[in-house]
C-alpha positions as CSV (number, residue, x, y, z in Angstrom):
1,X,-36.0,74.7,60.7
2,X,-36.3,74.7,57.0
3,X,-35.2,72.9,54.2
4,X,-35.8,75.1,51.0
5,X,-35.7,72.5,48.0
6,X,-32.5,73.1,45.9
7,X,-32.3,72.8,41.9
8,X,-29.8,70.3,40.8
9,X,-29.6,70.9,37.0
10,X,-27.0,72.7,35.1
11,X,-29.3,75.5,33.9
12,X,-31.0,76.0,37.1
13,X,-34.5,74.2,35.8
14,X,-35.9,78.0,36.9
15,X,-39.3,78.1,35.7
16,X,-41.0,81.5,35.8
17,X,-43.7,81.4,38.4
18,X,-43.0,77.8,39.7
19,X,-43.7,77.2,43.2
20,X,-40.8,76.0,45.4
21,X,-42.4,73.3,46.1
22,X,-42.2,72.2,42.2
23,X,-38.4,73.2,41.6
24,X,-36.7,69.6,41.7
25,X,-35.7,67.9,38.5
26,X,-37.6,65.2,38.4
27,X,-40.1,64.1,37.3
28,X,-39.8,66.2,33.7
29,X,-42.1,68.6,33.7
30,X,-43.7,70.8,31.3
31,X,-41.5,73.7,30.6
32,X,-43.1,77.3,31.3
33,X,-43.1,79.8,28.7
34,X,-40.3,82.3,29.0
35,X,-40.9,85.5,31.2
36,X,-41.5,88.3,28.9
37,X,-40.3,90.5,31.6
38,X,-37.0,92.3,31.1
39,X,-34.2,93.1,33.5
40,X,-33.3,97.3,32.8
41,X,-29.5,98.1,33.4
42,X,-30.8,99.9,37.3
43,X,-33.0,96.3,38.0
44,X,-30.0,94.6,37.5
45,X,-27.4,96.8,39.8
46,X,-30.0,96.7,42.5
47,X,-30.5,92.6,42.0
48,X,-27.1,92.5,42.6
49,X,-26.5,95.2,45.4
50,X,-29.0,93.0,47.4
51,X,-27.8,89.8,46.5
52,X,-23.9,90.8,47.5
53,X,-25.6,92.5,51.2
54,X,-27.4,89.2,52.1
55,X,-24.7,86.8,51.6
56,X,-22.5,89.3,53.7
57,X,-25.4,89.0,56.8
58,X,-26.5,85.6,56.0
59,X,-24.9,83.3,54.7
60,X,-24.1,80.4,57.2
61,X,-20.0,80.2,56.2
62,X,-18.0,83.9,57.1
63,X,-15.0,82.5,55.4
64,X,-16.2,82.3,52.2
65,X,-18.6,85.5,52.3
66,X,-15.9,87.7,50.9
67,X,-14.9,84.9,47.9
68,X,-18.5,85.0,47.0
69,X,-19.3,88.6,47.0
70,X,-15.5,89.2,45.1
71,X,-17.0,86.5,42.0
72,X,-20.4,88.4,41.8
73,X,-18.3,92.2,41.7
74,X,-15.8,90.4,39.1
75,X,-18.6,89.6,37.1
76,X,-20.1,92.6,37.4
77,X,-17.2,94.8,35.8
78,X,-16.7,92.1,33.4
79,X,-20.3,92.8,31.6
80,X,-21.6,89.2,32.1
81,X,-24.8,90.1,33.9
82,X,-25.3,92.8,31.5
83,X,-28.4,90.5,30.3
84,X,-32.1,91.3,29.8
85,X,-34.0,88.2,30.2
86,X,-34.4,87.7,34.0
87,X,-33.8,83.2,33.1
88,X,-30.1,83.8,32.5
89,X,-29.7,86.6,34.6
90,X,-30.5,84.4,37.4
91,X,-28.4,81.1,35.6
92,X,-25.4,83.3,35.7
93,X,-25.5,84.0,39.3
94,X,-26.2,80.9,40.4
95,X,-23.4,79.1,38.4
96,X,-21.0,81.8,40.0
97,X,-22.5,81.9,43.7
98,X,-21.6,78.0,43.3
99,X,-18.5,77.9,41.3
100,X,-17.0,79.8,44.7
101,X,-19.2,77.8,47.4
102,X,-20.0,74.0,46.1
103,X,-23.2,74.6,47.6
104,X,-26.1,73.9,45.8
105,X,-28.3,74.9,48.0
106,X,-27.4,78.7,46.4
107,X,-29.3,79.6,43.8
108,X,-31.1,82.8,42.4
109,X,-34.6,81.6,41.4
110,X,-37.2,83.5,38.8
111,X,-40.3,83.6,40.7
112,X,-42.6,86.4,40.6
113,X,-45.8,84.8,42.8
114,X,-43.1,83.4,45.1
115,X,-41.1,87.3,45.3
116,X,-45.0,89.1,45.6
117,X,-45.7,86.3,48.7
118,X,-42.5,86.6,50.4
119,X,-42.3,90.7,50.5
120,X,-46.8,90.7,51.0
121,X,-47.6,91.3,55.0
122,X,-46.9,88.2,56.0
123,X,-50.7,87.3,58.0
124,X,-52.4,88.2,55.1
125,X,-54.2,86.6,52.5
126,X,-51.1,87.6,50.1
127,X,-48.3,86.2,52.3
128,X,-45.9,83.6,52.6
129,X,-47.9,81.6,54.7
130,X,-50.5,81.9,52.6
131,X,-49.1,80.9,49.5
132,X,-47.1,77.7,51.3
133,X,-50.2,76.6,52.2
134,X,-52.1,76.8,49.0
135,X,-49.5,75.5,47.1
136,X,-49.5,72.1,50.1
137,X,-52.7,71.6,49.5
138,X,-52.3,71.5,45.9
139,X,-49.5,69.5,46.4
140,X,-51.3,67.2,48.4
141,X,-48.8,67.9,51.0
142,X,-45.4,66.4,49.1
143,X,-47.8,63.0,49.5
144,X,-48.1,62.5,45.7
145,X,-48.6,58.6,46.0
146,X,-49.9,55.6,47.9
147,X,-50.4,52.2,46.7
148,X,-50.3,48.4,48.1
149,X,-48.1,46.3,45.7
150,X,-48.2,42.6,45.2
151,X,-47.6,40.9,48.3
152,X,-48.9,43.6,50.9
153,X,-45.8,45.9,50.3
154,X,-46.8,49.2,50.8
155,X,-45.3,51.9,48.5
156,X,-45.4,55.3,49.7
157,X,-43.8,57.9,46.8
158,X,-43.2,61.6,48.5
159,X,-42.4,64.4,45.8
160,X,-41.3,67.2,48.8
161,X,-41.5,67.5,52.2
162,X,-44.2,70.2,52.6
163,X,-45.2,71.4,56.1
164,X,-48.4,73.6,57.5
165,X,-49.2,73.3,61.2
166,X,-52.2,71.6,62.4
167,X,-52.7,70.2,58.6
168,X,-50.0,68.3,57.2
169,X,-49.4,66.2,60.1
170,X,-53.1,64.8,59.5
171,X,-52.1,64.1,55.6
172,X,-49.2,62.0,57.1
173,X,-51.2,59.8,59.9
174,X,-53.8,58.6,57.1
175,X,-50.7,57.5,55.1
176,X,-48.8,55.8,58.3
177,X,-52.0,54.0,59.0
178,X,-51.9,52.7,55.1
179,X,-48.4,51.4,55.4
180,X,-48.8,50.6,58.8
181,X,-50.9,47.2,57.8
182,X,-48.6,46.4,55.1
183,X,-45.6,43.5,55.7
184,X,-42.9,45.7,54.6
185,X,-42.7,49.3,53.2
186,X,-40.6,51.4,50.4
187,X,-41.0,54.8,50.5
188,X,-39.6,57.1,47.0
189,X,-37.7,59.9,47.8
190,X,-36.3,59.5,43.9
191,X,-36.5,63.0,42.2
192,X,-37.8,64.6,45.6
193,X,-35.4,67.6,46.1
194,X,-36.1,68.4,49.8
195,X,-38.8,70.7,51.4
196,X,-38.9,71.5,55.2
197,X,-37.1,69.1,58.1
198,X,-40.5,69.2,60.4
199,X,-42.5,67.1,58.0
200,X,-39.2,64.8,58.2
201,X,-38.9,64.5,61.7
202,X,-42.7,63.8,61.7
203,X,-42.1,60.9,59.4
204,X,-38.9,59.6,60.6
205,X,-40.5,59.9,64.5
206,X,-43.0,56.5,63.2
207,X,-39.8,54.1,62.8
208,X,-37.7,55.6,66.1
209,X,-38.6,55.5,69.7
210,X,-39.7,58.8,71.0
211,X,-37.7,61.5,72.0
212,X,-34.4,60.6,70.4
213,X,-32.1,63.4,69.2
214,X,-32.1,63.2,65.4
215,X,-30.5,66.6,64.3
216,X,-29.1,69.6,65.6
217,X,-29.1,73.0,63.5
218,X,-26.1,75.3,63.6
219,X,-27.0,78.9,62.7
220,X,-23.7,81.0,64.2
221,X,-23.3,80.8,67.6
222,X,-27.2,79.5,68.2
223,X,-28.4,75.6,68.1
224,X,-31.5,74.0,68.0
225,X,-32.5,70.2,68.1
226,X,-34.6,67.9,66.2
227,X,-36.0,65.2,68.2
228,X,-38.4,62.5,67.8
229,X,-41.7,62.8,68.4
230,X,-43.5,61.4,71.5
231,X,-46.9,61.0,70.7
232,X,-48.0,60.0,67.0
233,X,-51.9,59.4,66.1
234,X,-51.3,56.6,63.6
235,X,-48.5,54.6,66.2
236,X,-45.2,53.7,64.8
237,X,-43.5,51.1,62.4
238,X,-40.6,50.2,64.3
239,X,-39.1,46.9,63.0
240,X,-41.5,46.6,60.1
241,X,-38.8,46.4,56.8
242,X,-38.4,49.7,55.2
243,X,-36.5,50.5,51.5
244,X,-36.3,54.2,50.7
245,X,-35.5,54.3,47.1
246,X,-33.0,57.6,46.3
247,X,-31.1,59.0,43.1
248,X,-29.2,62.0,42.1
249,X,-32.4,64.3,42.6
250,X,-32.8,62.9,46.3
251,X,-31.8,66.0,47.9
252,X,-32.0,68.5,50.9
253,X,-34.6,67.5,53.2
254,X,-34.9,64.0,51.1
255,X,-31.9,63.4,51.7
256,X,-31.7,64.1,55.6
257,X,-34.6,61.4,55.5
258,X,-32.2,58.9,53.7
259,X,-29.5,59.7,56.2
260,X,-31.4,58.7,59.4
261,X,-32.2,55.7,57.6
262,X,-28.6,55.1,57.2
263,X,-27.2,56.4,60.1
264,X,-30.0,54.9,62.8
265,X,-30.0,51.5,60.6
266,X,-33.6,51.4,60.3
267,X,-33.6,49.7,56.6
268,X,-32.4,49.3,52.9
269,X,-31.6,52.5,50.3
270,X,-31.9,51.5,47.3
271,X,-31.1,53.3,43.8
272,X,-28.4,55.4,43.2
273,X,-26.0,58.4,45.5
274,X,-28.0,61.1,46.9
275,X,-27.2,65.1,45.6
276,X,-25.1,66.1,48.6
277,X,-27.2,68.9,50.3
278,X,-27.3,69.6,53.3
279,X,-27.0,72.7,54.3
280,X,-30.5,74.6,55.5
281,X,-31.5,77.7,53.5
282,X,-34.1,80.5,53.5
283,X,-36.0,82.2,50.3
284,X,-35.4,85.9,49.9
285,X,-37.0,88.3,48.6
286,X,-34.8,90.3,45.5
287,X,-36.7,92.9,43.3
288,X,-38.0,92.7,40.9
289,X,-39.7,89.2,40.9
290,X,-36.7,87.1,42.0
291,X,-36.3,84.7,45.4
292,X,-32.4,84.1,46.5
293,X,-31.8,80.6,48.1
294,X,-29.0,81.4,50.9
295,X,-27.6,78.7,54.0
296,X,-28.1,79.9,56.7
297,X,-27.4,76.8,58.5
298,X,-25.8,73.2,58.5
299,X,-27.0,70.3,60.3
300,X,-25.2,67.9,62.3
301,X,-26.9,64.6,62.6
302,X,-26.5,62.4,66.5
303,X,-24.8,59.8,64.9
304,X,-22.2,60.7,62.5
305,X,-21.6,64.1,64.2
306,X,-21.5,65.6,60.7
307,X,-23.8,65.7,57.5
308,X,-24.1,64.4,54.2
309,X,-23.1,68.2,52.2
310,X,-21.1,67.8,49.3
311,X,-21.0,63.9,50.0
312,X,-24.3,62.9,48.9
313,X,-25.4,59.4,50.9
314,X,-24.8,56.2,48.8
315,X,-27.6,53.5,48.7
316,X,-27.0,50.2,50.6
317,X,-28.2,48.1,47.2
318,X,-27.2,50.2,43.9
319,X,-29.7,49.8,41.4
320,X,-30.6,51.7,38.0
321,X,-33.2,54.7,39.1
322,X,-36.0,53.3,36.9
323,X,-35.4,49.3,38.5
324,X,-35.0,50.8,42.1
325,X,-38.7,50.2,42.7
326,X,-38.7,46.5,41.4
327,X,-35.4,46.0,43.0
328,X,-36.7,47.0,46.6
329,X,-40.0,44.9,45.7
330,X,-38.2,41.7,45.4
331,X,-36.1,42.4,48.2
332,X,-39.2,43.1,50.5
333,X,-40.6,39.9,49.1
334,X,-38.1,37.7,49.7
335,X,-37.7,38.8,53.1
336,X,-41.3,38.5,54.2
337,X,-41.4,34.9,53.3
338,X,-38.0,34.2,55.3
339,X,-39.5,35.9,58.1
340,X,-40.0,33.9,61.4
341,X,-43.2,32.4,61.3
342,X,-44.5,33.2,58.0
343,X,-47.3,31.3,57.1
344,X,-47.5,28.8,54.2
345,X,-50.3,31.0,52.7
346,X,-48.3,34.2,52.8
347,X,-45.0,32.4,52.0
348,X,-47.1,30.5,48.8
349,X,-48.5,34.9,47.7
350,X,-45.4,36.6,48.0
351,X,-43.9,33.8,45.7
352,X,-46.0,34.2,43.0
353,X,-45.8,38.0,43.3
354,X,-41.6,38.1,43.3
355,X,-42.0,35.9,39.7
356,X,-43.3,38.9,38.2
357,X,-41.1,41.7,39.4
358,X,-38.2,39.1,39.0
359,X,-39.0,39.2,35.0
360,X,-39.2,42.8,35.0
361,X,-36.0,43.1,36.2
362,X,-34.9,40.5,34.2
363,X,-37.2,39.8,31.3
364,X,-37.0,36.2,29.5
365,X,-36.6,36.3,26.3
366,X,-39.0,34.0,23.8
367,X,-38.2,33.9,20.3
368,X,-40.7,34.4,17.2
369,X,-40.5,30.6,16.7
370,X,-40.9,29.9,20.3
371,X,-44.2,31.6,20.7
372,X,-45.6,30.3,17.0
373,X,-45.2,26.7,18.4
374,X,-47.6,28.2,21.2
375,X,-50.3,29.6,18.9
376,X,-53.3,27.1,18.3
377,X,-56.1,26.5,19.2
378,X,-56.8,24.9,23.0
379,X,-60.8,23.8,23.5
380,X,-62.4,26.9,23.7
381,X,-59.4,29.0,24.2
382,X,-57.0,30.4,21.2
383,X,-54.0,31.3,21.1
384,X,-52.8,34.0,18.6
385,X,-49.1,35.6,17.6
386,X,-49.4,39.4,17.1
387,X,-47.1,42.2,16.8
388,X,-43.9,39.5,18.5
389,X,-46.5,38.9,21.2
390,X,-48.6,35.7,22.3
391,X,-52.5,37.1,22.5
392,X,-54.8,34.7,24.4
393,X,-58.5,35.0,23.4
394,X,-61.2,33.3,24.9
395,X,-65.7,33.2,24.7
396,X,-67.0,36.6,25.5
397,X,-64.2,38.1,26.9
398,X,-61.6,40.5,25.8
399,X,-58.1,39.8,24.2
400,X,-55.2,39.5,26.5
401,X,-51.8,39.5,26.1
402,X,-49.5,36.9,27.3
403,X,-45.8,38.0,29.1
404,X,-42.9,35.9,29.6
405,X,-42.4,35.2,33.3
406,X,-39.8,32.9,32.5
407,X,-38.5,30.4,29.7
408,X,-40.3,27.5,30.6
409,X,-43.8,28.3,29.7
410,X,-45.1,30.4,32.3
411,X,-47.0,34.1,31.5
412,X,-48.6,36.7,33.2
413,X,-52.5,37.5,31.9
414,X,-52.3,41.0,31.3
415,X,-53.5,43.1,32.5
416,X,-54.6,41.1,35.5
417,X,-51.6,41.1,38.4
418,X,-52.6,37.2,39.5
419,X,-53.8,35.8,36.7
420,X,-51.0,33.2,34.9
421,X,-51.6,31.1,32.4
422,X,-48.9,27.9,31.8
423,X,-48.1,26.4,28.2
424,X,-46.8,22.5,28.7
425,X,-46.8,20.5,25.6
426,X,-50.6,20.4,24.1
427,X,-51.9,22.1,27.4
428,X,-52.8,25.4,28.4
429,X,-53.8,25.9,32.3
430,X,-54.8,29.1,33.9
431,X,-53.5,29.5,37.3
432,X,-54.8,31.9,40.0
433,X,-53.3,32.3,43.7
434,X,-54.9,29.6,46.0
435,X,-57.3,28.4,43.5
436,X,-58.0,25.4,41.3
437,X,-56.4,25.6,38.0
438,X,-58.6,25.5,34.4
439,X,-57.0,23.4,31.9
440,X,-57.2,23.8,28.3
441,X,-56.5,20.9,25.9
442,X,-55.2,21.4,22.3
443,X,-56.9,20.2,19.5
């Protein structure tokens, strides 16, 4: 059952030959160049001819068939597709497809390599298979990064849920066994607008028992179900403390990710409401280089007995979209050292890792005066004010800066992510995690 990623900007974000797998808003990307292709008055009748005949086969509500086909024939006789340049032909429709529906999984997309894939013979070389799979690859599939961040959390960001038998699955257990070993884990569906529900149910299968019902896809008078997985090659993460940072650009498949979370209480969404997408759609085919995005389909998750479309899913801990990361960090921090029987050692490192994303989300404030009473000179080590910041310079090695971690003296050695350095009076000591400070005195 697929998830087609949806565009959830005003003006469509179309980009002439993008792949689907690139056609969320964010990150910002790199406009194409405009298509110097042009729609002739017979291109456009046809466009429209086969638009109006799929949503009367397809599309997954009967009721509102006739409304949409009615707004694409009124703007027909009113002139207002009578354009030439195949971006707003296609911004048009899809701004009246939705004014009728609220579904924004409809959308008429400019997409030539997509249109030549989806009408090639669909084995070959040429096909839609074909080109999915190039484009995973490319894409790493949707697994854009991996990291461990201070205090053994490890951060997992997905762009799009990509899917290729027998290949992706493998892309996925090499990053379970990666956040398997860490003490919590946030995963960043944040500008990820969706991709195809078997690389979710793969995923969502590693923090579930096996064989639970997760979904069940309507499509008429036919069902299917999504169930959790029995077998996984990396083992699963139940229990281990899981934030899945979302935003306005969370949708689709994204956002049926954030909804088990929420729904099966397996952790913490952090950031901001979700797009409200849920329906499941399918990427036609319309001449002359186009690819319709029609629902076909609605799912109906096992524990709310209804879905997140038109709703969106609101986080559990609001945060600003570029402070979600920091705000799940601390979280995860300050939950591993409450945990039952955390050690001294691990209680003592994720500590001293939360002071540093605490004054990124809140940054302490020094004033001009405050760090010149710093400068000086301290043995060896000097102490410099440049540009409104405090510079630290010592023998044979290269200048650092100093940042605030708080009012009272303490900084982070940049750009090392343990290294502090302490300013008390006429002493500066250098601090490291489990180690014996080096104390500076000043002359």
């Amino acid at each position: 059952m697929t998830y087609s990623r949806i565009c959830l900007v005003a003006a469509c974000g179309l980009v002439l030959g993008a792949a689907r797998a690139d056609s969320q808003p964010a990150p910002p990307r790199t406009p194409a160049p405009r298509s110097t292709m042009r729609l002739s008055p017979g291109e456009r009748s046809a466009a429209l001819t086969s638009i109006k005949a799929m949503f009367q086969t397809s599309y997954v509500f009967p009721a509102l068939r006739p409304a949409i086909i009615a707004q694409l024939e009124r703007g027909q006789r009113a002139g207002r597709y009578n354009v030439d340049d195949p971006l707003e032909f296609a911004e048009r429709i899809t701004d009246d497809l939705r004014s009728v529906s609220h579904d924004r999984h409809l959308a008429l997309l400019v997409d030539p390599a997509g249109y030549a894939a989806a009408s090639a013979p669909p084995r070959s070389d040429l096909g839609e298979a074909a080109f999915t799979r190039r484009q995973a690859i490319r894409d790493h599939h949707g697994l854009a990064e991996l990291k461990r961040l201070a205090g053994n959390v490890r951060y997992l960001r997905i762009s799009g849920f990509a899917w290729v038998a027998d290949e992706t699955g493998a892309a996925y257990d090499d990053a379970m066994r990666f956040l398997r070993d860490g003490d919590a884990v946030i995963i960043d569906l944040r500008g990820n607008g969706g991709g195809d529900h078997a690389a979710v149910r793969y995923l969502i299968s590693h923090f579930m028992d096996p064989d639970v019902l997760e979904m069940t896809f309507l499509e008429g008078a036919n069902s299917s179900q999504s169930r959790t997985l029995e077998y996984l090659p990396a083992g699963r993460l139940k229990g281990k403390p899981l934030y899945v940072l979302i935003d306005g650009g969370t949708g689709s498949a994204a956002e049926a990710l954030a909804y088990d979370v929420e729904q099966f209480k397996l952790g913490e969404l952090v950031g901001g409401k979700t797009a409200g997408a849920a329906n499941n759609n399918r990427l036609l085919p319309v001449a002359p280089g186009f690819l319709l995005s029609v629902s076909f389909g609605r799912p109906v998750h096992a524990i709310s007995k209804t879905n997140w479309d038109g709703a969106g899913i609101k986080p559990t801990v609001d945060a600003a979209p570029a402070q979600a990361l920091d705000v799940a960090h601390s979280l995860a921090l300050s939950r591993i050292a409450q945990a039952a029987g955390a050690s001294p050692e691990t209680v003592a490192e994720v500590t001293w890792a939360r002071t540093a994303v605490e004054a990124r989300l809140h940054p302490p404030a020094l004033s001009p005066a405050q760090l010149s009473a710093l400068a000086g000179r301290y043995d060896d080590a000097e102490l410099s004010v440049r540009d409104g910041a405090l510079w630290l310079q010592r023998p044979a090695r290269p200048l650092q800066r100093l940042t605030p971690l708080t009012t009272d003296g303490l900084f982070a050695v940049e750009p090392s992510e343990l290294l502090r350095a302490r300013i008390t009076g006429n002493t500066l000591e250098l601090l490291w995690p489990g180690a014996p400070s080096r104390v500076f005195t000043r002359r």
